[in-house]
C-alpha positions in Angstrom: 111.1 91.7 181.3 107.9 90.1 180.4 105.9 92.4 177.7 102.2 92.9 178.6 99.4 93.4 175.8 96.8 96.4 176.7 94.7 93.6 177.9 97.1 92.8 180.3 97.8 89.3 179.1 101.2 87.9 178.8 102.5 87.8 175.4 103.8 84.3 174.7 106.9 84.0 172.9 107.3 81.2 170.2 110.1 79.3 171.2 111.6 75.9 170.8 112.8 73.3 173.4 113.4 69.6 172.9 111.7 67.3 175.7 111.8 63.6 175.8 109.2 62.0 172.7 107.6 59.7 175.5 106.9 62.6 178.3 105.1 64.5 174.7 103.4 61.6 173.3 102.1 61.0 177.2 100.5 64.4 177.7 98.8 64.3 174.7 97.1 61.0 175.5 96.2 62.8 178.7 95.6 65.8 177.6 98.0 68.0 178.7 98.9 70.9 176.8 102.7 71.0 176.8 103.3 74.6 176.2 101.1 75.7 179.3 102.8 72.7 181.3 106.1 74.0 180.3 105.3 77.7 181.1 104.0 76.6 185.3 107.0 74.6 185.2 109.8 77.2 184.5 107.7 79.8 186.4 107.8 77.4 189.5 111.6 77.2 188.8 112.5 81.0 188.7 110.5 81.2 191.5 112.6 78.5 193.6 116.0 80.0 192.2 114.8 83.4 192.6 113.7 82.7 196.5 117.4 80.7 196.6 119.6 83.7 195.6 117.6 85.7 197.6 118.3 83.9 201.0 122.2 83.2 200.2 122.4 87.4 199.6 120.9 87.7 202.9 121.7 84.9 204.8 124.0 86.8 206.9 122.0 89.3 208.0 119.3 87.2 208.8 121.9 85.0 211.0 122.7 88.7 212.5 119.2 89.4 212.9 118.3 86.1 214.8 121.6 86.4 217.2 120.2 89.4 218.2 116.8 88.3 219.1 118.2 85.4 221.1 120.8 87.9 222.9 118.6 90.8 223.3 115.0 89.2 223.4 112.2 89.7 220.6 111.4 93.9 219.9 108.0 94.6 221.9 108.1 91.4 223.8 106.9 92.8 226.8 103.2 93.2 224.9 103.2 89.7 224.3 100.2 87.7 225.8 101.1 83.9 225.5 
């Protein structure tokens, strides 16, 4: 769980990783700060694996789900103007 300051900022946690010297030395010639880079880039992958675990601990009820719409038709379907 992420700590929150009163001001509702994340507090950042020092913490080491090793990247590749050239992919470092590159966003610092272009001025990309690393640490924020680093930060969108693992949230964007707890988001992916989050949303993958997600669907394979429901896949089967969504298959359930849309057998029954195809065998029993859409709930309300009868209000539907197009």
């Amino acid at each position: 769980m992420v700590r929150v300051r009163e001001d509702r900022a994340p507090f950042r946690r020092p913490t080491n990783v090793s990247i590749d010297a050239r992919l470092v030395a590159e966003a610092k010639e272009l001025g990309i700060n690393v640490s924020r880079a680093s930060e969108e880039g693992l949230a964007r992958e707890l988001k992916a694996e989050r949303e993958r675990r997600w669907l394979d601990e429901n896949r089967d009820a969504i298959a359930e789900y849309n057998e029954w719409v195809r065998t029993s038709e859409l709930p309300l379907a009868k209000y539907r103007r197009f």
